[in-house]
N, C-alpha and C positions, 0 to 999 in steps of 0.2 A: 520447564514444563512443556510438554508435548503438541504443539498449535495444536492440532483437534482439539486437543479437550480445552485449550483456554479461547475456541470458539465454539465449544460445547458447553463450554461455563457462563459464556455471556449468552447464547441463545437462555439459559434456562436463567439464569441472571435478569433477562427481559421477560420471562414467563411469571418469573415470584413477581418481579414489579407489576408487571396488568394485573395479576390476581390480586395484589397488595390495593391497587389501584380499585378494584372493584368491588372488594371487601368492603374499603372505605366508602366511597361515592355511591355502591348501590351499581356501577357502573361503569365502563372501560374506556377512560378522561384523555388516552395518552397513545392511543391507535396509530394515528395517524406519524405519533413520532417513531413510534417502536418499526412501523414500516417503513418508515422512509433511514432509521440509521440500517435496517435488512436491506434496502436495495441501497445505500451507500456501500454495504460490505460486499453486497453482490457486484457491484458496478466495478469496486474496489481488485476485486477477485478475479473477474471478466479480464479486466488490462493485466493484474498483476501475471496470472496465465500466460497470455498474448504474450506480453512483455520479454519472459523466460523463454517462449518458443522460441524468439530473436534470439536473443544470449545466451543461450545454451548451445545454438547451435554456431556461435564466434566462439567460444570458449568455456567445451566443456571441462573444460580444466577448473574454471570458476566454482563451479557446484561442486567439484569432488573434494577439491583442498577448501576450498569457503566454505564450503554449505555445509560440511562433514556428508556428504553421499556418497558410498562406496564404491569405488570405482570397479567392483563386478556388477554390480547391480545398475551403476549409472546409465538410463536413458532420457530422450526429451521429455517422458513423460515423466519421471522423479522431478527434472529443472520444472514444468510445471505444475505439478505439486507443490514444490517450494512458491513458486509463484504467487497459484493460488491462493494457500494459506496466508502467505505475508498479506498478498490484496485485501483478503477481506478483513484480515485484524486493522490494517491501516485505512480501508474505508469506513470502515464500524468508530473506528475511533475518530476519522475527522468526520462523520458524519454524526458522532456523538457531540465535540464539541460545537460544532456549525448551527446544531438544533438547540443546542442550550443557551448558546449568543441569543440565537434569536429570539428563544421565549427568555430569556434575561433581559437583552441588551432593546430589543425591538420588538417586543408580542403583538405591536401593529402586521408585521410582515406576517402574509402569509406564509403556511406549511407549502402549496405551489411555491410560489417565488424563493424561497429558504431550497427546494429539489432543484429549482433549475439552474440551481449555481453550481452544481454537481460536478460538472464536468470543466471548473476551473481549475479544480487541483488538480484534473486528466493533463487538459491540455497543457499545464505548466510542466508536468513532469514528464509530458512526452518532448516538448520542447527543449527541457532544461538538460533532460538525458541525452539528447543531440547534443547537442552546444559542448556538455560535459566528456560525451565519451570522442569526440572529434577536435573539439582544444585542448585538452588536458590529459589525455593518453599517452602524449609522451613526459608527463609528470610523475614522480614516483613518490608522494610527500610522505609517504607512508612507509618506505622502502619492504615496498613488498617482493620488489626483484630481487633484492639481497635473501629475504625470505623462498623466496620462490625458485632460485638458480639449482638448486641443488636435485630439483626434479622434474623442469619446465625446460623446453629447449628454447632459446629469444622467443621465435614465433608463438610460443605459447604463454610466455611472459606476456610481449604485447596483447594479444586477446584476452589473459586475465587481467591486466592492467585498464584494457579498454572498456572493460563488464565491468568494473569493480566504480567507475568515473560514472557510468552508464547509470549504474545503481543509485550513487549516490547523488547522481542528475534527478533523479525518480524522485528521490528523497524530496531532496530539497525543490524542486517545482511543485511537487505536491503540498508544502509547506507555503511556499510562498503563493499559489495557487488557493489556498486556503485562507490565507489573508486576503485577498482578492476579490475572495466571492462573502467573505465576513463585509468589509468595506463597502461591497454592492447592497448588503442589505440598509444599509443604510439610508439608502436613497428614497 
């Protein structure tokens, strides 16, 4: 499916819920969540943008063969597009599970304190993409250079190789970043 529409699906996906929600109650019970997973997707969106400005311009080779972007058409602003969209489905989604911990796991903590853990999954995945695309680029666990040889010259191997660590630094900090600011609410 198309990211737009499956972030055009959950914007109106949040739209049936409030009205569901107001049907019910007489009134709109869940504001404050529906906004704060919109500015996790936004915040989400924000870096994932940023992110792609960087790596695209190490290895536009990344987004043409990975990303399926055409390579007539490939610019930085296609890589941030990809960026974008991925951001905000992935801050929508941990900013979905983050709010239902909390009105599950803790409905002491406030909706503040539940936002300003926000930016642990950032900082984890800005971290962890360092660490990832600077130790492990010369690793190929994936052998994507045997994939890759046939139409990347080395130096273009390396740079996909280096995006692709980079990437998956993203990932996984924002994962473990997410556990991070779950365990913070606890306190």
């Amino acid at each position: 499916m198309n990211p737009v529409y499956r972030i055009l699906l959950f914007v109106i996906f949040a739209i049936v819920m409030a009205l569901y929600d107001y049907l019910r109650y007489k009134r709109f019970i869940r504001t404050k969540e529906y906004a704060a997973v919109m500015l996790a997707g936004l915040v989400g969106g924000v870096y994932g943008g940023l992110n792609d400005i960087v790596t695209g311009t190490i290895s536009p080779e990344y987004f043409i063969y990975g990303k399926d972007i055409p390579v007539d058409i490939f610019t930085l602003f296609s890589a941030v597009k990809v960026g974008l969209i991925a951001g905000i489905s992935g801050g929508c989604v941990l900013g979905i599970i983050l709010i239902y911990i909390r009105g599950t796991w803790f409905p002491q903590c406030s909706m503040l304190r539940t936002i300003s853990q926000f930016w642990k999954p950032i900082a984890c995945g800005i971290l962890f993409s360092l660490v990832f695309a600077l130790c492990f680029n010369r690793f190929d666990s994936f052998n994507l250079l045997e994939y890759t040889e046939a139409f990347l010259n080395p130096d273009q191997q390396h740079g996909f190789i280096t995006v692709w660590w980079e990437h998956t630094g993203v990932y996984t900090g924002a994962l473990a970043g997410s556990v991070w600011a779950v365990l913070s609410l606890r306190k």
